[in-house]
C-alpha positions in Angstrom: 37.1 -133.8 92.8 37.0 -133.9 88.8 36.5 -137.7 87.3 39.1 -137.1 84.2 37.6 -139.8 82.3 35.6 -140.5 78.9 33.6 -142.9 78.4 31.0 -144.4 76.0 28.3 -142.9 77.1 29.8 -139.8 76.7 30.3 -140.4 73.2 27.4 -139.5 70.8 26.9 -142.7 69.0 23.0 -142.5 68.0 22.5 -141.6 64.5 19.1 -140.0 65.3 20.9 -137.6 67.6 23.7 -137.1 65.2 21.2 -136.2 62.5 19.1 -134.0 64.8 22.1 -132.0 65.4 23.0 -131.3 62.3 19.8 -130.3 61.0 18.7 -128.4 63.9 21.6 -127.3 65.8 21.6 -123.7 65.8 24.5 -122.4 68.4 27.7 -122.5 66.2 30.9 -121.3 67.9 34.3 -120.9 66.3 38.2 -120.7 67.5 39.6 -121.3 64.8 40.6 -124.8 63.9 37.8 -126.2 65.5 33.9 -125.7 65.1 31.8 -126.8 67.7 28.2 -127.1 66.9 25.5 -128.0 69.7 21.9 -128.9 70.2 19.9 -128.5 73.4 18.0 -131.8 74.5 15.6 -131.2 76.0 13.9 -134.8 77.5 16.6 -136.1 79.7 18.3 -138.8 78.1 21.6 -140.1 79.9 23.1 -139.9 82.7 25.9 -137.1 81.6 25.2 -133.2 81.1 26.6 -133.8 77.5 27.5 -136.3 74.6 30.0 -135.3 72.2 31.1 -136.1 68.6 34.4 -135.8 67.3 35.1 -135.4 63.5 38.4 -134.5 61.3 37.4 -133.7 57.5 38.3 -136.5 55.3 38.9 -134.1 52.4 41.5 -132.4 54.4 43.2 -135.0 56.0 43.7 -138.3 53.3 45.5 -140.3 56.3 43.3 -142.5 58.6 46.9 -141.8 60.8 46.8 -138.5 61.2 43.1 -138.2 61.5 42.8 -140.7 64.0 45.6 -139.0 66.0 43.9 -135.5 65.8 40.7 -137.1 66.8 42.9 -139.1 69.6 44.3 -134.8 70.9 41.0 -133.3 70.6 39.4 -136.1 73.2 42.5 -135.4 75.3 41.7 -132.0 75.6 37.2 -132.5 76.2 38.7 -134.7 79.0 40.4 -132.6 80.5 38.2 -129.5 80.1 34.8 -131.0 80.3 34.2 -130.5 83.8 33.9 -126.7 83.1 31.2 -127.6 80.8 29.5 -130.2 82.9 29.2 -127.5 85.7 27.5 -125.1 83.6 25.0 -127.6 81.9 24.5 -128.8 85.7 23.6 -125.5 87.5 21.1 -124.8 84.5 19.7 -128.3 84.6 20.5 -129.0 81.0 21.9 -131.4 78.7 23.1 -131.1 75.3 24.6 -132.9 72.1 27.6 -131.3 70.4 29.8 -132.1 67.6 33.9 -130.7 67.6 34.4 -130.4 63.7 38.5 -130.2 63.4 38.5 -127.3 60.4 42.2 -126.9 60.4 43.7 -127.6 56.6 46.9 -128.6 58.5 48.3 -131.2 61.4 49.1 -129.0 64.6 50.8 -130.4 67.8 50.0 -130.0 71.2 51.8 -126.4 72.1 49.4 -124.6 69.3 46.3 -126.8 70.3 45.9 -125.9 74.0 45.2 -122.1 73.7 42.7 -122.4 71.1 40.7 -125.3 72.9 41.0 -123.1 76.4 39.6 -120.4 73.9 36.8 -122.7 72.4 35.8 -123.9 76.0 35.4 -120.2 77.4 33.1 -119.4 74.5 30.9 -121.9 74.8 30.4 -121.6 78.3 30.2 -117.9 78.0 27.3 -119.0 75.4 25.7 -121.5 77.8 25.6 -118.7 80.5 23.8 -116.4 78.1 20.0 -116.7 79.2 18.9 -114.6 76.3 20.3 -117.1 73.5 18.9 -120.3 74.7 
């Protein structure tokens, strides 16, 4: 049975980590409009297989409203999909730090989300699963 939940600790809240992930994260996937970006850690550090971060580009989007509600969709959506993630990371014995950049110029709704973040999620497990690349 999947836990469908999100909590704080899954959040990635520590500026160190933030920092280290954008200097040195190095595995990069795109479906378009999102850009996930993602940093294996390698000393274990929580209890969860993964902490995310969520941004929408302030230059894109001048409305706290609508970024706050894109933000609000894209957490839906890691909620709902993350145990495909956590599975992977689990049966490696791995935990990573990832950041979902929203790149999109414009506000979509939840019919044109939903494919591409069921595309975004197959990539990166497909990534994960790749030995070679790690």
């Amino acid at each position: 049975m999947h836990t469908y939940t999100f909590k704080k600790s899954e959040r990635l809240c520590s500026t160190i980590h933030i920092n280290k992930l954008f200097q040195k994260g190095n595995r990069v996937v795109t479906q378009f409009p999102f850009r996930v970006l993602w940093l294996e850690v390698n000393e274990p550090l929580w209890v969860y297989p993964a902490q995310v971060l969520i941004t929408v580009s302030k230059r894109n989007f001048k409305s706290g409203v609508v970024r706050n509600r894109i933000k609000r969709q894209i957490r839906e959506f890691y909620r709902l999909n993350k145990h495909l993630l956590y599975q992977v990371l689990q049966n490696r014995n791995q935990q990573i730090i990832l950041a979902i950049n929203y790149i999109g110029k414009s506000k979509m709704n939840h019919e044109e989300l939903k494919p591409a973040v069921d595309k975004l999620f197959q990539k990166c497990i497909q990534q994960l699963q790749t030995p070679d690349k790690l």
